[in-house]
C-alpha positions as CSV (number, residue, x, y, z in Angstrom):
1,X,-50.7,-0.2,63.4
2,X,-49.8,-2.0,60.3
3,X,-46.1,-3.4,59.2
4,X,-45.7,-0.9,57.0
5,X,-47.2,2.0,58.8
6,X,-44.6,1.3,61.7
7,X,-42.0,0.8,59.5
8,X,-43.2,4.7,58.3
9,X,-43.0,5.7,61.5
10,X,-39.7,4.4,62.6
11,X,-38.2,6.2,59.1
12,X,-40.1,9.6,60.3
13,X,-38.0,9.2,63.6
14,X,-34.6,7.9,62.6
15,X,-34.5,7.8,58.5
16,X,-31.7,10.6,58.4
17,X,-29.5,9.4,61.5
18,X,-29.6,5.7,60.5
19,X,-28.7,6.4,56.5
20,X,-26.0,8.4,57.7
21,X,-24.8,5.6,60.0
22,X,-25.1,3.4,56.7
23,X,-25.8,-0.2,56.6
24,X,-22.8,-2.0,58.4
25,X,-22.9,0.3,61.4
26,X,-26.8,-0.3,61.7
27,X,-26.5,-3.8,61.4
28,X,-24.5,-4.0,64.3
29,X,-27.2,-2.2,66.7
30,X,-29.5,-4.8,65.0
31,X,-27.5,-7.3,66.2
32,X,-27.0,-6.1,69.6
33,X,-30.6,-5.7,70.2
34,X,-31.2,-9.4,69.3
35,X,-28.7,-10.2,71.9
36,X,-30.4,-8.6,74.4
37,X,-33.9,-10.1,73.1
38,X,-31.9,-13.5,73.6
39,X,-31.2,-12.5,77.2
40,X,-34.8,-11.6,78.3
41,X,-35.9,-14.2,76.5
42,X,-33.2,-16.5,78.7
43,X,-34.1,-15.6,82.0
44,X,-37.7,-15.1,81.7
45,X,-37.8,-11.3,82.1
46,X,-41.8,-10.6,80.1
47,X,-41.6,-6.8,80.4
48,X,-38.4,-6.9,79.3
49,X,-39.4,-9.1,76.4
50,X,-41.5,-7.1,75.1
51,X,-39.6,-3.7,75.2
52,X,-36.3,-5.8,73.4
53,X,-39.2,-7.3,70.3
54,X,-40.2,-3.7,69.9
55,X,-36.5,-3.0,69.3
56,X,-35.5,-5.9,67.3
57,X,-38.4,-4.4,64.8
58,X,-37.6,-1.0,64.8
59,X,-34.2,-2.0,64.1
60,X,-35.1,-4.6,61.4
61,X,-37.6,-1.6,59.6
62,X,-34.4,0.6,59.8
63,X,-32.4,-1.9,57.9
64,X,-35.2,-2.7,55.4
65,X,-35.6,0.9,54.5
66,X,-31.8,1.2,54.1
67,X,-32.0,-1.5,51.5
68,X,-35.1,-0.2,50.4
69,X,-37.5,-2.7,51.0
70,X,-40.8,-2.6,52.5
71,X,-41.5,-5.1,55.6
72,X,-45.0,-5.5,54.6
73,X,-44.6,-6.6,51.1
74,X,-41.4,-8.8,51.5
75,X,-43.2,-10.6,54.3
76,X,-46.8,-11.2,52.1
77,X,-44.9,-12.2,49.1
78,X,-43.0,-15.1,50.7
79,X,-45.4,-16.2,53.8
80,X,-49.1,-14.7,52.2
81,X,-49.9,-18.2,50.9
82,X,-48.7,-20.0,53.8
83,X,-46.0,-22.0,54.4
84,X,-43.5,-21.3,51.5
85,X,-42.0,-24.7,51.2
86,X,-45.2,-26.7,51.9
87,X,-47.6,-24.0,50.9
88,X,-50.1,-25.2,53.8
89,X,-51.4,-23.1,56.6
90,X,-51.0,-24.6,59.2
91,X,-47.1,-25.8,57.9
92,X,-47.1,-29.1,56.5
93,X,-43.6,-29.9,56.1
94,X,-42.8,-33.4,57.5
95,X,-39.8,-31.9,60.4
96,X,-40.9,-28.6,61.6
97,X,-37.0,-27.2,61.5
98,X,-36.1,-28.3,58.3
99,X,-36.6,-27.1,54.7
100,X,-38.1,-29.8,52.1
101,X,-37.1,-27.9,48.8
102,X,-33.4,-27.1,49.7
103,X,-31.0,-27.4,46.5
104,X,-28.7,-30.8,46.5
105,X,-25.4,-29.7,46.1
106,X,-23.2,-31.8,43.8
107,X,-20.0,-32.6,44.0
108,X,-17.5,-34.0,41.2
109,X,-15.7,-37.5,41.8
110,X,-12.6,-36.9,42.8
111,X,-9.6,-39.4,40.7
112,X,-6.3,-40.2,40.9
């Protein structure tokens, strides 16, 4: 199954119950079900891993078709041509955490 045929699915399931719910509400079951991906994660608990990634999805597809967006084609725009600050696969960038092309904020002299 593709991005965007889960993402289908998850709307054929939910669409009506999350929309209702609206976008704040849903955001915070989002955010739950990364905490408990963070605890699985944490102690080392594989089945459990795997059950919480499925939900961290489902619940990121639920968001995206709130907004309006689809997974598949967010996610080929910005990482189809590899990286998309070094536009290498594999990534390139000199520190694999940071990102090369971040804007320099200025900031104005302060006198007197």
């Amino acid at each position: 199954m593709g991005l965007r045929e889960f993402q289908r699915l998850i709307e054929s399931i939910y669409y009506r119950k999350d929309k209702a719910r609206g976008l704040h509400g849903t955001y915070f079951w989002f955010a739950e079900e990364v905490g408990e991906l963070t605890r699985a994660l944490r102690r080392g608990e594989r089945g459990r891993q795997e059950e919480e990634f499925a939900d961290v999805l489902a619940w990121l597809s639920t968001l995206a078709s709130i907004q309006g967006v689809d997974l598949e084609r967010a996610a080929r725009r910005k990482y189809g041509k590899g990286c998309p600050y070094c536009h290498a696969t594999p990534c390139a960038c000199p520190d694999p955490g940071a990102k090369p092309r971040q804007k320099k904020v200025l900031r104005r002299n302060k006198t007197g």
